[in-house]
C-alpha positions as CSV (number, residue, x, y, z in Angstrom):
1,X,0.0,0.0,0.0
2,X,1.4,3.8,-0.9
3,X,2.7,5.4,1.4
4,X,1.9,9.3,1.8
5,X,3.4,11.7,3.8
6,X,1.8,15.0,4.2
7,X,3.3,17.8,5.2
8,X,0.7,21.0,6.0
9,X,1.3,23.4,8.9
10,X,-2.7,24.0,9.4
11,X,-4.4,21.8,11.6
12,X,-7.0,21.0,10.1
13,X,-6.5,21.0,6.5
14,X,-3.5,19.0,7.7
15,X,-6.3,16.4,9.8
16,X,-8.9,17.0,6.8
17,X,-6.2,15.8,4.0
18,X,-4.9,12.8,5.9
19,X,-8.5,11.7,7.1
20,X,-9.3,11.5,3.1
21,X,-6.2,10.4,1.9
22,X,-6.2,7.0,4.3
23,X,-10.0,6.7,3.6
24,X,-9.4,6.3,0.1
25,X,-7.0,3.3,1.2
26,X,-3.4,5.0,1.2
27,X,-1.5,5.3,4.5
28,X,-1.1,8.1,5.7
29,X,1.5,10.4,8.2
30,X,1.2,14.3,8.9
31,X,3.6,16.7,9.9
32,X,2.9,20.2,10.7
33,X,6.7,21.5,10.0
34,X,9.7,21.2,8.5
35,X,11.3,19.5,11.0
36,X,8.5,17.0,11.6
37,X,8.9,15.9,7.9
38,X,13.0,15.3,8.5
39,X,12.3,12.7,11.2
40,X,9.5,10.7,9.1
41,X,11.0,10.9,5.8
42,X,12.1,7.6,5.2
43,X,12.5,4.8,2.4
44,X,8.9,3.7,2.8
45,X,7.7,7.0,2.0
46,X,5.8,6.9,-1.3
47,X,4.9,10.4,-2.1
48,X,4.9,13.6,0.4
49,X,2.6,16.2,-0.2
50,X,4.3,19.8,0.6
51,X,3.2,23.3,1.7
52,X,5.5,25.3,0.8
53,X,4.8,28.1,3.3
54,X,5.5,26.4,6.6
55,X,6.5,27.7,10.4
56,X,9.9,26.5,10.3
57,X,11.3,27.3,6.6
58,X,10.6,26.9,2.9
59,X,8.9,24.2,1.5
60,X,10.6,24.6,-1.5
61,X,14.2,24.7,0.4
62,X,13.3,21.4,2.3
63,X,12.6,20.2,-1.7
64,X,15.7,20.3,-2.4
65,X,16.9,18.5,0.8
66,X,14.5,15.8,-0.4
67,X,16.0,15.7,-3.9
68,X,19.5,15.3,-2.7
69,X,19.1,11.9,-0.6
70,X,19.2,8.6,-2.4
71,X,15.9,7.9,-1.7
72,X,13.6,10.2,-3.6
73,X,9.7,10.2,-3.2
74,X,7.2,11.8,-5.5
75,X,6.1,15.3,-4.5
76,X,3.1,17.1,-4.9
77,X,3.2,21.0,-4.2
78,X,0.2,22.1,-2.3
79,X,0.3,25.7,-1.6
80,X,-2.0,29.3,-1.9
81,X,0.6,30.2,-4.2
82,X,-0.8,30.7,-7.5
83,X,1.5,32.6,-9.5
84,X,2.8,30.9,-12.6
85,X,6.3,32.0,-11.9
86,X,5.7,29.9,-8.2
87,X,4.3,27.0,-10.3
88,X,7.4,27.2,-12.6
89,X,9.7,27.4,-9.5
90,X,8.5,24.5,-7.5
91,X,8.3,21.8,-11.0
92,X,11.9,23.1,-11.8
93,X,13.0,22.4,-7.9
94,X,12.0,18.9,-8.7
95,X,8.4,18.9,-7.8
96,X,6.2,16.3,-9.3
97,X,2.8,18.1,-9.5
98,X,1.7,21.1,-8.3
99,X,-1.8,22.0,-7.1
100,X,-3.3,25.7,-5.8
101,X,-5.3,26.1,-2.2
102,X,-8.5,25.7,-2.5
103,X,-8.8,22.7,-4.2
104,X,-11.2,20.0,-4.9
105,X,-10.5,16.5,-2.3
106,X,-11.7,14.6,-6.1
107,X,-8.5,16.4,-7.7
108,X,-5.7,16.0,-5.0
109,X,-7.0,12.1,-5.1
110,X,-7.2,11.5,-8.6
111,X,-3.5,13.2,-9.1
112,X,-2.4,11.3,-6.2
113,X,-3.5,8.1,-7.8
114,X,-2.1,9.8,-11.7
115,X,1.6,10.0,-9.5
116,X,1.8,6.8,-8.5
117,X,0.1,5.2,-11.6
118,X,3.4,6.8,-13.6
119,X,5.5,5.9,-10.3
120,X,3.9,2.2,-10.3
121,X,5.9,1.0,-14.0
122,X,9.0,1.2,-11.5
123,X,7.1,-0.8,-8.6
124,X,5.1,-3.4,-7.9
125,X,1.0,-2.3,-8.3
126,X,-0.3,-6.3,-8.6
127,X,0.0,-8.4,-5.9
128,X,-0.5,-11.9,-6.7
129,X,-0.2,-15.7,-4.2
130,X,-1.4,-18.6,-6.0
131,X,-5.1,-17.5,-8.1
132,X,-5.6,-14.6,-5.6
133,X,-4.5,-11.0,-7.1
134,X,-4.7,-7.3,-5.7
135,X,-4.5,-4.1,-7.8
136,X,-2.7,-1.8,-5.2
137,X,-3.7,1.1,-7.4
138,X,-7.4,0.9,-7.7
139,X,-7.5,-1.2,-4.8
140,X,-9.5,-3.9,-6.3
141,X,-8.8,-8.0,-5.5
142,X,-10.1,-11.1,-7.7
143,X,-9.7,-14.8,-7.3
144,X,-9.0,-16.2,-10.5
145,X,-11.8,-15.2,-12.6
146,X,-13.8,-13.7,-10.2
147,X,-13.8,-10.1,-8.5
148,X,-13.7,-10.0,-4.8
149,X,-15.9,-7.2,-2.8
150,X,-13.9,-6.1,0.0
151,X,-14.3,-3.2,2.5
152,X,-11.2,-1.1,3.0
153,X,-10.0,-3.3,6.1
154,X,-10.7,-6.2,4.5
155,X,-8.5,-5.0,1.6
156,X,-5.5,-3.9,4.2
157,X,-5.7,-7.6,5.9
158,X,-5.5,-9.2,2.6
159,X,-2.8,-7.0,1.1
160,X,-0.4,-7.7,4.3
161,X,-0.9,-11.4,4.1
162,X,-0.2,-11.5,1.0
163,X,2.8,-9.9,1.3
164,X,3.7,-11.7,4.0
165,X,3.0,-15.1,2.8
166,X,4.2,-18.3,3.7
167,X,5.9,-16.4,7.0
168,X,4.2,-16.9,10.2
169,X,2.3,-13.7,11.6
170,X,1.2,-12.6,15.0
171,X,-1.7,-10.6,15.5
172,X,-0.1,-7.8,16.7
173,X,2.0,-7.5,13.5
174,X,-1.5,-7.6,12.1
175,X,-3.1,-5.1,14.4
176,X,0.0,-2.6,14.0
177,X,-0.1,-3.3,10.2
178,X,-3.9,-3.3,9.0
179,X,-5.4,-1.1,12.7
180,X,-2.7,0.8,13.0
181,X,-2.9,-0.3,17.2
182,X,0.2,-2.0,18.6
183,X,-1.9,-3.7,21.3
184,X,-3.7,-7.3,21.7
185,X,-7.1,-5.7,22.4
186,X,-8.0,-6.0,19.0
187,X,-7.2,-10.0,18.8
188,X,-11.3,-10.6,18.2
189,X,-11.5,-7.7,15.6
190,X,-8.5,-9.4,13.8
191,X,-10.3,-13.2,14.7
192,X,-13.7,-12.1,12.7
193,X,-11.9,-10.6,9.9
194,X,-9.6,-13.8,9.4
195,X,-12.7,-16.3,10.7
């Protein structure tokens, strides 16, 4: 599953972006600042989207930071800053996309999922064990010829078995995995699901 980081300095755009973001099926970290972003950056980072106005420096400085490491994540610019010479500035400084505050929660997703599409010839989008496959993209799973409904927990729990197959698992691995919790509390949530 992508991984997004998002990087806003507003609270709650920041908690209105990530709530949509991991409801569509992505996970999902916020930072408020600059130097939030520096200690989650990290190989498993898919794609950050960046304010470029933030409490604690430039956006577009920290973009070139990001540039210079070996690891090197997709970036979407989202900022009030609407001038074409800003748009120019942030796509030369190594930025992906580029979107203008306000914008539409059907645009950021569908240029989220348009990033990693073009990102996705240089990883691994189809999962596949045996007859069972999973579109990581468009989220959607099928069982040789036929498709699977699944709800987006459902579609979590089967992703990280999959990838995970033929290891043993504990249910905590699950629970921090798939719930996000790192205690046992949720063994019977994890026991219907896998029932």
């Amino acid at each position: 599953m992508p991984r997004i980081l998002v990087i806003e300095d507003q609270p709650n755009l920041l908690r209105s972006i990530t709530r949509t973001i991991q409801e569509s099926g992505f996970d999902t970290v916020g930072a408020n600042s600059l130097q939030a972003a520096r200690s989650l950056i990290s190989p498993d980072v898919d794609l950050v989207l960046l304010d470029l106005m933030l409490p604690d420096g430039s956006g577009l400085d920290w973009l070139g930071e990001l540039r210079a490491i070996s690891h090197r994540p997709l970036v979407l610019i989202l900022t009030a800053r609407d001038a074409i010479a800003d748009r120019v500035a942030g796509l030369d400084a190594g930025a992906d996309d580029y979107l203008v505050k306000p914008f539409a929660f059907d645009e950021l997703l569908a240029r989220i999922r348009a990033l990693l599409r073009r990102e996705g010839s240089e990883q691994q989008t189809v999962l596949a064990v045996g007859d069972l496959r999973v579109n990581l993209l468009d989220r959607t799973a099928w069982r040789g010829d036929f498709d699977l409904e699944l709800q987006n927990r459902q579609f979590e729990l089967l992703v990280f078995l999959m990838r995970h197959a033929n290891q043993v698992v504990t249910r905590e691995m699950i629970a921090e995995a798939v719930w996000n919790e790192e205690t046992a509390t949720w063994t019977n949530v994890i026991s219907v699901h896998i029932n």
